[in-house]
C-alpha positions in Angstrom: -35.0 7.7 0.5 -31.5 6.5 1.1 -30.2 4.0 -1.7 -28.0 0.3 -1.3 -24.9 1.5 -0.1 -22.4 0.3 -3.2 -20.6 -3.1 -2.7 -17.3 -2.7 -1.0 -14.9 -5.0 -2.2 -14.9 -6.5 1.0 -18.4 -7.9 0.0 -17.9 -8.4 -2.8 -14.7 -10.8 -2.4 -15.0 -14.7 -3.4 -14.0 -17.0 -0.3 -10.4 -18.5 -1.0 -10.3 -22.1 -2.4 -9.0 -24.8 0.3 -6.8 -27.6 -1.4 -9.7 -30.0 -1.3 -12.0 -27.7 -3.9 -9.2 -26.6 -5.6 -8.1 -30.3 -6.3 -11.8 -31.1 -7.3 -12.4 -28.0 -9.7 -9.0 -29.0 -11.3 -9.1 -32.7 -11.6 -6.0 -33.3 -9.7 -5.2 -35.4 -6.6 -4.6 -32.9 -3.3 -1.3 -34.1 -3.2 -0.4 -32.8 -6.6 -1.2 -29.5 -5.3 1.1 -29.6 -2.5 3.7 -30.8 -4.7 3.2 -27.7 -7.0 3.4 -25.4 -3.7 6.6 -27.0 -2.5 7.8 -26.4 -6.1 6.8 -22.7 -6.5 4.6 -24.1 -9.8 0.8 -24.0 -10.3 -1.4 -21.6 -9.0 -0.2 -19.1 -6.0 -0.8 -21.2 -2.9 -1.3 -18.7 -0.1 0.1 -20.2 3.4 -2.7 -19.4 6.1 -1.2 -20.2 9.3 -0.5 -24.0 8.9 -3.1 -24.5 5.7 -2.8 -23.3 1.6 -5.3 -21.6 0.4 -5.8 -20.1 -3.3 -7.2 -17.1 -4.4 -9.8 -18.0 -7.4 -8.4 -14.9 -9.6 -5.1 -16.5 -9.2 -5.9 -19.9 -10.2 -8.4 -18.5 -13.1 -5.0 -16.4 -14.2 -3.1 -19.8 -14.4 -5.2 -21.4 -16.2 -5.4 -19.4 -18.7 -1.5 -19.1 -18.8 -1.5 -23.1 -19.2 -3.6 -22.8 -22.5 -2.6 -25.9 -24.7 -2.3 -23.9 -27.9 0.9 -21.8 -27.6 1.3 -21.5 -31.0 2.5 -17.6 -32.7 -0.9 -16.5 -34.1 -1.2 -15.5 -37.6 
């Protein structure tokens, strides 16, 4: 019997975020998103042809970079 050939990371990739979800899973208006891409801040934007699109293990690495409590731990 053959076994499941392993998960190539190919299928095993998460679909990049258009503005629109990215703005929803955020709490943000779209527009502040394109803001931050015309600034270099927030999460990479990625420039697909004519449209941004973000990469979710980018925007999960920002977030954790934006973490309120920036305090020196003890």
């Amino acid at each position: 019997m053959r076994s499941a050939p392993a998960a190539s990371p190919a299928t095993t990739r998460r679909p990049l975020a258009t503005p629109e979800e990215l703005a929803a899973h955020l709490g943000v208006p779209i527009a502040t998103l394109y803001a931050w891409s015309y600034r270099r801040q927030g999460p990479t934007a990625l420039k697909i042809g004519r449209h941004l699109r973000y990469r979710w293990q980018d925007v999960d690495a920002w977030l954790e970079s934006q973490s309120a409590d920036r305090r020196p731990r003890r």
